[in-house]
C-alpha positions in Angstrom: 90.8 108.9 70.8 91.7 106.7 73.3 89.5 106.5 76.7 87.5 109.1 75.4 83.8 108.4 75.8 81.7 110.3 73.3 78.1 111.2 74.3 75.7 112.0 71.8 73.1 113.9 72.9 69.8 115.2 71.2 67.8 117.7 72.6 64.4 119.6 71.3 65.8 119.0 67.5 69.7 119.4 68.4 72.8 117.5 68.3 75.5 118.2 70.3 78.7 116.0 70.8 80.3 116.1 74.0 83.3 114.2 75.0 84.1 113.0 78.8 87.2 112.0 80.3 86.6 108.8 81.9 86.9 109.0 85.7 86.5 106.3 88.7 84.4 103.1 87.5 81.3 102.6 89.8 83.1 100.0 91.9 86.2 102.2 92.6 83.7 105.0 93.8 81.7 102.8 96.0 85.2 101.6 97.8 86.2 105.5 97.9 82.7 106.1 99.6 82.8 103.0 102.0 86.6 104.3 102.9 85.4 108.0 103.9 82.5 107.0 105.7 85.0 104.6 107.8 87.2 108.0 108.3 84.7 110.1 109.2 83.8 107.1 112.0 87.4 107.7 113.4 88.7 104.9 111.9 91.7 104.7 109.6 91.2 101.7 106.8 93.2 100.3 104.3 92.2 98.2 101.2 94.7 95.6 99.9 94.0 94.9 95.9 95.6 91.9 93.7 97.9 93.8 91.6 97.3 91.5 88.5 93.4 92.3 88.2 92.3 95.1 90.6 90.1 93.0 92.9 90.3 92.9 96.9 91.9 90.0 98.3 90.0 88.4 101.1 91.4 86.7 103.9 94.7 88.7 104.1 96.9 89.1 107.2 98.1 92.4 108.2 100.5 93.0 110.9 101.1 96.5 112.5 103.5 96.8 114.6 102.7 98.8 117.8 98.4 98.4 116.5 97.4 94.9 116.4 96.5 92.0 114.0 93.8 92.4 111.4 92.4 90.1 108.4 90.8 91.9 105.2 87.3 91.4 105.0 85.0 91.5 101.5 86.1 94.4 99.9 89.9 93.8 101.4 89.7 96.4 104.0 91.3 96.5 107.2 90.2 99.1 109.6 91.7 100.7 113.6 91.1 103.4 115.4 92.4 107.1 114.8 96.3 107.0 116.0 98.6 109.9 116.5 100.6 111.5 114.1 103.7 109.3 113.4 105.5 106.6 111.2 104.1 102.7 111.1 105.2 99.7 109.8 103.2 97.1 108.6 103.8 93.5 107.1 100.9 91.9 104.6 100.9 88.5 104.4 98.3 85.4 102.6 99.4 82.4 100.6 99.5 83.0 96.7 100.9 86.5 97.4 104.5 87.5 98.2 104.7 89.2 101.8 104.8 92.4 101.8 106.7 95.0 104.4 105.5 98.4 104.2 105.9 101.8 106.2 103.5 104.2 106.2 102.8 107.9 108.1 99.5 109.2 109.8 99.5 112.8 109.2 96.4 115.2 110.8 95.0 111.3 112.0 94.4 110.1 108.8 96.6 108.5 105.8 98.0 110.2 102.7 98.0 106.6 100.9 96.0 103.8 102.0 95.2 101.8 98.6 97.9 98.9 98.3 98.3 96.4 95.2 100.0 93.6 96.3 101.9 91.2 94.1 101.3 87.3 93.3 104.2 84.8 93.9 106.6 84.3 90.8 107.9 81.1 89.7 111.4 82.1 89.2 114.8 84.6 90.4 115.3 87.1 87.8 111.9 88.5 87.6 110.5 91.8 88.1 107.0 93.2 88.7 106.3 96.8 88.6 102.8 98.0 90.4 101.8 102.0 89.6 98.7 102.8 92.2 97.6 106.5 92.8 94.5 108.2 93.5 91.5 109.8 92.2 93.0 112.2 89.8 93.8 112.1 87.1 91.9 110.1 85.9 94.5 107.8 83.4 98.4 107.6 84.2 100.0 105.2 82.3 103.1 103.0 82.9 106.1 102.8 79.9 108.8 100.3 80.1 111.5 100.4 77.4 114.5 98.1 76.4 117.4 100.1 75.0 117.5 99.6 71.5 114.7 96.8 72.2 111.0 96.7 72.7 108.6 99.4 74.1 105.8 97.9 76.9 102.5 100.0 77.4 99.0 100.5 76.5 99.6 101.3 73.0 103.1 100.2 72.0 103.5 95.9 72.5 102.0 94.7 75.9 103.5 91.7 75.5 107.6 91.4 74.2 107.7 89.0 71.2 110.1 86.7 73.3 107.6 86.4 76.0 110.4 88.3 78.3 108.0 91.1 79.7 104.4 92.0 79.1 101.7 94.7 80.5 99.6 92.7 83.1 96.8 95.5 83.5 95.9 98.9 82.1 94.0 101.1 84.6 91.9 103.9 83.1 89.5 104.8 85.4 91.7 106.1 88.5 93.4 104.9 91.8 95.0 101.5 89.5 96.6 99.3 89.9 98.8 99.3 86.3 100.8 96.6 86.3 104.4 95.3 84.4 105.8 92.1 84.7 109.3 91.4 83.5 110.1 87.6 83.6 113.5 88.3 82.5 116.3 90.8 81.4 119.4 91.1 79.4 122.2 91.9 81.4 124.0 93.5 78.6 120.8 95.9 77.9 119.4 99.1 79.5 115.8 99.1 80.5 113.5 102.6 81.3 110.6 102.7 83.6 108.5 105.8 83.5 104.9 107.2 84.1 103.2 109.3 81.1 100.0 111.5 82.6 97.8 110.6 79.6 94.8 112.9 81.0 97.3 115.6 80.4 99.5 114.5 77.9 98.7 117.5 76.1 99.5 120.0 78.5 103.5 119.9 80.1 102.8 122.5 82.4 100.5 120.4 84.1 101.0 119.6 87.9 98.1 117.1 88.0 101.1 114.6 88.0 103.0 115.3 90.6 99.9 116.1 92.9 98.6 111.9 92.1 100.1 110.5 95.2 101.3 107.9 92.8 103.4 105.4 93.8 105.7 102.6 92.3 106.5 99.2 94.2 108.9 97.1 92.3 108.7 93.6 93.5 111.6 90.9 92.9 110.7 86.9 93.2 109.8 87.2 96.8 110.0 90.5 98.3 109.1 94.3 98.2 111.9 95.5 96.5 111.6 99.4 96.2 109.4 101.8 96.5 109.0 104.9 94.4 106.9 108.2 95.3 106.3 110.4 92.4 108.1 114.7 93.3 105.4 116.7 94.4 105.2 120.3 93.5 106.8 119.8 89.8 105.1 120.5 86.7 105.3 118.0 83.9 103.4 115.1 82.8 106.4 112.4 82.7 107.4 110.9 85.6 111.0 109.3 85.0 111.1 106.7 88.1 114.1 104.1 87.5 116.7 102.1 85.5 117.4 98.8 85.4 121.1 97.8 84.7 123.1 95.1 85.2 119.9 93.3 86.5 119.5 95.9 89.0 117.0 98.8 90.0 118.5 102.3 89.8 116.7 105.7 90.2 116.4 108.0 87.8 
């Protein structure tokens, strides 16, 4: 089964098969640890990640208005000391990547969501790209993008379209993401679905591992933040139905 790891173990004459969900890679729990240990300093960090691969970008600029000026070091981690509770804005900037506006909350002097993916420059109007982050758990949420009548982009359907018009950039399965959907071009006549399947518990629709993820969608045009998505706390379920496109433009769902 997929992202299943299957241990066998033998032990004074015994075998016994025991299967693990996966859970954070090594890296992403080193980050984790080098981000409490930053919170637990008074500081509040944030780690900026190329949304194509995963890895930090170095060298970006970051903006916060009200806070100061700050450049992402090694690991692409800005840090500043504890604020009080209340709303910020920041704006992300470094050549290669499109600038990025974001708001964001200090609640009980920390952050709820302090893991961003940013987006590479696209070549051309018309595109889309569609970044899923969360955080620790669960472990494997997957993103699905359908085309009325058309194609079906994800892990296990096509991650590229046959035309070339849309293909699955990165499949996450070890927590916090980024997954990530690029869609160099749509069909103004067609209907396309963007959605979220929990695959740690696809088996169980009660579930409300989903809903408790923190995940988050940022849909990104050509050369700006488009929209941003937060997945309905509280809810069980382990879809997430997040937006349409029609007409060449994002709707909610």
């Amino acid at each position: 089964m997929k992202r299943l790891l299957f241990l066998t173990l033998v032990c004074w004459g015994i075998g016994a098969a025991i299967y693990a969900q996966a859970g954070p890679s090594g890296e992403d729990l080193l980050i984790q640890r080098r981000l409490m240990e930053l919170k637990i300093k008074g500081l509040i960090p944030f780690r900026f990640a190329n949304a194509l691969d995963g890895k930090p970008i170095v060298g970006g600029k970051v903006a916060i208005e009200g806070i100061g000026d700050f450049v992402t070091d090694r690991e692409g981690i800005i840090t500043f000391p504890e604020r009080a509770d209340g709303r910020f804005f920041l704006v992300f900037s470094k050549q290669g990547f499109i600038t990025t506006e974001i708001d964001f909350e200090v609640i009980n002097r920390t952050l709820y969501d302090n893991r961003y993916s940013i987006s590479p420059d696209m070549p051309f109007d018309g595109y889309f790209r569609i970044i899923l982050d969360w955080g620790e758990r669960p472990a494997d949420l997957d993103l699905h993008f359908e085309k009325a009548g058309g194609y079906h982009i994800s892990y296990r359907n096509m991650q590229s379209a046959d035309d070339g018009s849309t293909r699955l950039d990165r499949d996450d399965v070890t927590s916090f993401g980024p997954e990530t959907i690029t869609v160099a071009q749509t069909d103004q006549r067609s209907v396309y679905h963007l959605y979220v399947i929990d695959f740690t518990n696809s088996s169980n629709g009660a579930s409300r591992a989903l809903s408790a993820s923190g995940a988050v969608i940022r849909v990104y045009n050509r050369d700006r933040l488009l929209q941003t998505f937060r997945v309905p706390e509280g809810s069980p379920g382990n879809r997430w139905n997040v937006f349409k496109i029609v007409n060449g433009t994002v709707v909610p769902e």
